[in-house]
N, C-alpha and C positions, 0 to 999 in steps of 0.2 A: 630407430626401427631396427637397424643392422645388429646393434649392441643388445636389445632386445631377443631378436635371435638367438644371436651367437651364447647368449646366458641362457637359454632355454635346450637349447642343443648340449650345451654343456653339461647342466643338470642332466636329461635323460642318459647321457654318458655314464654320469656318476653312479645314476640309481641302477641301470644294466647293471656295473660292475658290480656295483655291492651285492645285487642279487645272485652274478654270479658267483662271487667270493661264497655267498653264505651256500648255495649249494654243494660249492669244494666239502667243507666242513661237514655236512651233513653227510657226502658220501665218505668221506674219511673216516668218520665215526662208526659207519655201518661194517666197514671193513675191519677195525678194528674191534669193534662187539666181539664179544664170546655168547655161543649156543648155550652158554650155564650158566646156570641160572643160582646154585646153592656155595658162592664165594663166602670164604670165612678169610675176614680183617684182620690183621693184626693191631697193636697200637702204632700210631705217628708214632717214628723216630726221629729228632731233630736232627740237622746236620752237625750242627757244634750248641754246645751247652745245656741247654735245659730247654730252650725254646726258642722257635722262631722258625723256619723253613726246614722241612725234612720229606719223608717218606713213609707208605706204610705198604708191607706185603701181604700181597691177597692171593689165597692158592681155592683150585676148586678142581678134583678129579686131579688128571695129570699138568694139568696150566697154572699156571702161574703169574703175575703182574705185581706190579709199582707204580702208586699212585702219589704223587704230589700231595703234603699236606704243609699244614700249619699250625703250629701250638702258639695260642697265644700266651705273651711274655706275666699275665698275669696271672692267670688260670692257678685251681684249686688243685695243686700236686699231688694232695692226700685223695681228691676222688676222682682225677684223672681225666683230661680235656675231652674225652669223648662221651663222656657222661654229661646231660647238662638238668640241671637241678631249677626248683621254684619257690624261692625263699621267701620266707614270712619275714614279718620286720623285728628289731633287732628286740631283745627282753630288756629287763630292769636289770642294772647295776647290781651285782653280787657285792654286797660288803667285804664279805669272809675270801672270797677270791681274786674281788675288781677285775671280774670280767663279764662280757656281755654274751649271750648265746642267742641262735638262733636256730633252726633246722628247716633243711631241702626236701622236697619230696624231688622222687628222679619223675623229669619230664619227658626225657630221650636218652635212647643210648643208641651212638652213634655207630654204623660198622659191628656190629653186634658184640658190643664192649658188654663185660661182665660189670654191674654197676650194682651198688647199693639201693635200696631202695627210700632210705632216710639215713639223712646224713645231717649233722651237727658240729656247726662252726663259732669259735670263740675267738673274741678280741679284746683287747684290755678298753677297760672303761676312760674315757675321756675325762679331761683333768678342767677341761674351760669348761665356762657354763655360756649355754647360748642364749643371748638375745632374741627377740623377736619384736624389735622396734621399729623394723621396715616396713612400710606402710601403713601405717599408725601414726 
């Protein structure tokens, strides 16, 4: 019965603090809000290389900030990680070229990134031939 307790008292411990932990955060945030509302983004800049953890500069009026971002390591260089596209599936095998196309319509642009609105991506055509004897 005592153990009973003593777990139940615990728990309300817990849940108070997490409550009040989340309110920290919420008044932090208000403080740091900006009254402006018209920020223009720049692009993620990674910290080393081409991608992977960086930043990107936001000005609006006389203010200024730096936000934490992310490029991921795979992303489409030619149309630029804040752009994000809706691709159709891939076409037939080019003889003449041996490669495959396909095209994005732009679904988002992210931070108000200048994006294409169709975009077209090639890969070389695959050399195996696949199976489809799985489950069969």
């Amino acid at each position: 019965m005592q153990v009973r307790s003593l777990l139940l008292l615990l728990a309300l411990i817990l849940v108070a603090a997490a409550a009040e932990a989340g309110k920290n955060k919420k008044e932090k945030a208000k403080k740091d809000g900006s009254k402006c509302e018209d920020w223009r983004w720049g692009p993620c800049v990674p910290n080393s290389k081409d991608c992977g953890l960086g930043y990107r500069e936001g000005t609006c009026k006389d203010e200024s900030k730096k936000l934490k971002c992310k490029i991921p390591c795979n992303w489409k260089k030619k149309f630029g990680a804040d752009c994000k596209y809706k691709f159709e599936s891939w076409g037939g095998c080019s003889a003449q070229t041996g490669l495959k196309t396909r095209s994005g319509i732009l679904k988002k642009a992210l931070y108000n990134a200048q994006c294409e609105e169709t975009v077209y991506v090639t890969k070389p055509c695959s050399s195996k031939i696949k199976s489809k004897s799985k489950g069969q």
